[in-house]
N, C-alpha and C positions, 0 to 999 in steps of 0.2 A: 778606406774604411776608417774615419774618424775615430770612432769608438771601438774596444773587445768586448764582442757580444758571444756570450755561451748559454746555455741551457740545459736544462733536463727535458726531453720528450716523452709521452706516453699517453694511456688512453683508459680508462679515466685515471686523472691525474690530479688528487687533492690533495693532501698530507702528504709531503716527503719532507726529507732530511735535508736532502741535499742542495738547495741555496743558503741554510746556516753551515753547511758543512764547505761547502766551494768557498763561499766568501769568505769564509776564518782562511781558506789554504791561500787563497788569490792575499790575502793581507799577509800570511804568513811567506810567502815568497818575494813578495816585492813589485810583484806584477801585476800589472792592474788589469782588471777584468769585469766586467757585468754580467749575474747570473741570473738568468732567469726560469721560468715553468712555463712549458709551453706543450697545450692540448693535442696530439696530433694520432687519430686513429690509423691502424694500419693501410683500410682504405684511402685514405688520404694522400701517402704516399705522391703520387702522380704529378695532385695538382699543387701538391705543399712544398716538393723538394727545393725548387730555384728560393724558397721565403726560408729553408735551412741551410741554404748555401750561403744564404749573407750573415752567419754567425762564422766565429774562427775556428769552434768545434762544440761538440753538444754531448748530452748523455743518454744515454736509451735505456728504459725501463719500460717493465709489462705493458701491453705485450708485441712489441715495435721489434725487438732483441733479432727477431728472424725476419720479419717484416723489410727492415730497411735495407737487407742487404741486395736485393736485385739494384737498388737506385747509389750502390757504393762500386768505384772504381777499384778498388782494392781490399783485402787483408792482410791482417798481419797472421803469421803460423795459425796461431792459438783460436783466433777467431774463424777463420777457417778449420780447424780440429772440429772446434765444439759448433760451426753453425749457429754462433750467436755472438752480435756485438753490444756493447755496451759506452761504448767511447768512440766518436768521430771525430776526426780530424781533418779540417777542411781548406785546401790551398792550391796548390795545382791540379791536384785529383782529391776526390773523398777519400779518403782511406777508415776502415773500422777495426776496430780494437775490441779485446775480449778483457775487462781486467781487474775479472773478476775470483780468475787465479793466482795472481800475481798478490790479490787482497790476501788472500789466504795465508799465501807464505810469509807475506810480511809482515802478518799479523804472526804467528805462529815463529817467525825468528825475533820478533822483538818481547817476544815475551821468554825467548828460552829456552823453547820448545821442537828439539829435532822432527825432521819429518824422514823417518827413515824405519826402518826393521817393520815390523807387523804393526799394521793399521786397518783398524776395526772402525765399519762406515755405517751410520743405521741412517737407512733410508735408501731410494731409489728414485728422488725424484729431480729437477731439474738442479735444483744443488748440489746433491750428492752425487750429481753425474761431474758434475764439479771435481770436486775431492777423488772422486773415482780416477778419472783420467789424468792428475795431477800425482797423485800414488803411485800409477801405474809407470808415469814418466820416470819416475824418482824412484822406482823401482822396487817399491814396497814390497813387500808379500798383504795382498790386502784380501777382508773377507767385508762382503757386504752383509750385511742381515735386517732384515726387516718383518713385517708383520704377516702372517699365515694369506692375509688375501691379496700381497702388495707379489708375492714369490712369479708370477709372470713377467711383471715388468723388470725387477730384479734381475731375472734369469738373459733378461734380453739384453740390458745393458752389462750384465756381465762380458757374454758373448760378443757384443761389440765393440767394447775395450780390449777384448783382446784379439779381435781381428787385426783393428787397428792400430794395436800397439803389438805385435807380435812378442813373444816370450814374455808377458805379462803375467804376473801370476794375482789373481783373480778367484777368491772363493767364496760361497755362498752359504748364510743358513737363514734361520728366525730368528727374531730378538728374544725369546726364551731359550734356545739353544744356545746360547751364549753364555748363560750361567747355570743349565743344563752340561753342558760338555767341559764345563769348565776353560776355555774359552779363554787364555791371555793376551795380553796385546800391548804395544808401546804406546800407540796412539789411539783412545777413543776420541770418535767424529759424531757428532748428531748433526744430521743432514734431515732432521722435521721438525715440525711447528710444535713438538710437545714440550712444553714449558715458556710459551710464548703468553705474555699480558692476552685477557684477563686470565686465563689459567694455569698461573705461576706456581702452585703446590705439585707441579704434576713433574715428572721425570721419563723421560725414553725407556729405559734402563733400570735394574733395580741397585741396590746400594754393593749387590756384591760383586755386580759386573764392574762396575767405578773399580772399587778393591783389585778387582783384578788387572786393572789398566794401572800404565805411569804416569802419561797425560792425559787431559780433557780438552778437546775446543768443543764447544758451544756454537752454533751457528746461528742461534734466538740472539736477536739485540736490544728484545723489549721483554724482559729487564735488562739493566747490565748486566747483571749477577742474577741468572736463575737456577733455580732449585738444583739443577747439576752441578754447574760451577760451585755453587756455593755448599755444595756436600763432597765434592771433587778436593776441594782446598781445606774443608774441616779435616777429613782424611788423610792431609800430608800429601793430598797432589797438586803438580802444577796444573793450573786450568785458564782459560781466558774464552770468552766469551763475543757473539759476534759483532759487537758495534767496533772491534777493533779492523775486523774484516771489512768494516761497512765507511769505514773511516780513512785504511789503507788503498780498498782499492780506486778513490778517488783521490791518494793522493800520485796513484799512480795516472791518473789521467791529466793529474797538472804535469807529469814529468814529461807525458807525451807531447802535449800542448805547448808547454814552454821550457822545457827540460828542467822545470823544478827541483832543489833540495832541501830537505826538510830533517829537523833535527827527532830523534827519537822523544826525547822527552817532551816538546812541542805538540807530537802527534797525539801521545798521552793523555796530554793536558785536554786537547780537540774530544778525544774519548769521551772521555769524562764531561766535559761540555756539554758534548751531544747528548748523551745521556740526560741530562738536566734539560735541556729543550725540547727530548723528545718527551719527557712529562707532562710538557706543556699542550700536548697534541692528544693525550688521550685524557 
C-alpha cells in the first residue's frame, strides 16, 4: 500500500468534524496519513467491506457503530462492553475499538477534573450509556436522572449496568428531583442535546443544581461554551465542555493506529480550532 488511507464512514454523512480534526493529529504526530469521508449504509456492509479493507483504519459514525461489527474479526474490552465501535484498525485481522470513553476521561483529566465519588448523569441515551458504564467502572456512586417520560428507558439501563457490572452502585430519579431533594454530587454530566446550537439560551438543569455540584462536563460541542458551562464557571466551577471529548477521542484513535503522542497543550489548541471550524458549518 503505497499510500495511508483512513476515513470516517457513515450514512448519511455531510458535515463532520472529523477530517479537520484527523488531519491537524496526522500533522501533529508526524505521521503521514490521508483522511478521508466516506458514504457507507449499514446495508452495504456485504458488498463494501473488501473497498474498507484497503484503508489502514477508519472511523465509524451514526449509525454503522453496531452495524460493522458482524464483518470485524475482533474487539477490543470496551467495544465489546458497550456493542459499539467507533475506530477500526485494519491489518492482519479487523479489529474495532470503542473510544469513545477513553474521550471522556481525557478530556475530563486534562481539564482537572476527577472522575470519582458521586456522579450525577442527566440523560439515558446512547451517551449517557457512555458515562454510565464508565462511573460504574470507576466505581462511582452514580444517580441518573432524566425527564418524567424518558424513566423506562432510564430504569432499563440502570438495571443493566448493574448486571453487568456487578456491585455497581446505580441510582435513579427526574431532573426536577435533583433540586427537589436537594441532590449533591462531585461530578455533573449532561448526557442531552439541551443547549445544543441553535438553542443555546437553554440549560438541562436549573442554576441551583449547578450550585450544588463541584464540576460540570458538557457533552454539547456546538457551542464550545454553552449556556452550562458558562454558568458552571461564572459560579466558581470547574467545567469543560464536549469538543474536548470530540477532539480526545480521536486522538485516541491515532494512538491505536500509530501509537501516537500528543502534547496537552497542542490538543488545547486543536479544541479551540475545532471550534472555529465548526462555525464555519453552520
Amino acid at each position: 500500500m503505497s499510500e495511508r488511507n483512513f476515513a470516517v464512514i457513515g450514512h448519511p454523512i455531510g458535515h463532520t468534524m472529523s477530517p479537520f480534526i484527523h488531519k491537524r493529529l496526522f500533522e501533529l504526530s508526524g505521521c503521514k496519513g490521508i483522511y478521508n469521508v466516506i458514504d457507507v449504509a449499514p446495508e452495504e456492509f456485504p458488498a463494501r467491506i473488501s473497498e474498507l479493507d484497503e484503508l489502514c483504519g477508519y472511523n465509524v459514525t451514526i449509525p454503522d457503530k453496531q452495524a460493522i461489527i458482524p464483518f470485524l474479526d475482533k474487539l477490543d474490552r470496551k467495544a465489546a462492553l458497550y456493542g459499539s465501535v467507533n475506530t477500526v484498525r485494519n491489518g492482519d485481522v479487523r479489529e474495532g475499538f470503542t473510544t469513545d470513553p477513553d474521550g471522556f476521561l481525557k478530556a475530563l483529566a486534562a481539564a482537572n477534573i476527577p472522575f470519582e465519588g458521586k456522579v450525577t448523569i442527566i440523560g439515558c441515551g446512547g451517551v449517557a450509556r457512555t458515562f454510565v458504564y464508565e462511573a460504574a467502572l470507576a466505581g462511582c456512586d452514580i444517580t441518573i436522572a432524566v425527564r418524567p417520560e424518558d424513566v423506562s428507558v432510564r430504569d432499563a439501563l440502570a438495571l443493566e449496568v448493574k448486571e453487568k457490572i456487578p456491585g455497581s452502585s446505580v441510582n435513579v430519579c427526574t431532573i426536577p428531583q435533583i433540586e427537589e431533594n436537594s441532590i449533591s454530587t462531585d461530578l455533573l454530566v449532561n448526557a442531552t442535546p439541551v443547549g445544543m446550537y441553535p438553542k443555546i439560551d437553554f440549560m438541562p438543569v436549573s442554576e441551583k443544581t449547578i450550585d450544588q455540584s463541584k464540576y460540570v462536563f458538557d457533552a454539547v460541542y456546538n457551542p464550545l461554551e454553552t449556556k452550562l458551562v458558562q454558568t458552571a464557571r461564572a459560579n466558581g466551577k470547574r467545567a469543560v465542555g464536549g469538543m474536548a471529548m470530540l477532539v480526545w477521542q480521536a486522538v485516541v484513535s491515532h494512538e491505536i493506529w500509530d501509537g501516537a503522542e500528543y502534547k496537552n497543550e497542542d490538543i488545547e489548541q486543536l479544541v479551540e480550532d475545532s471550534a472555529k471550524e465548526l462555525k464555519k458549518l453552520f
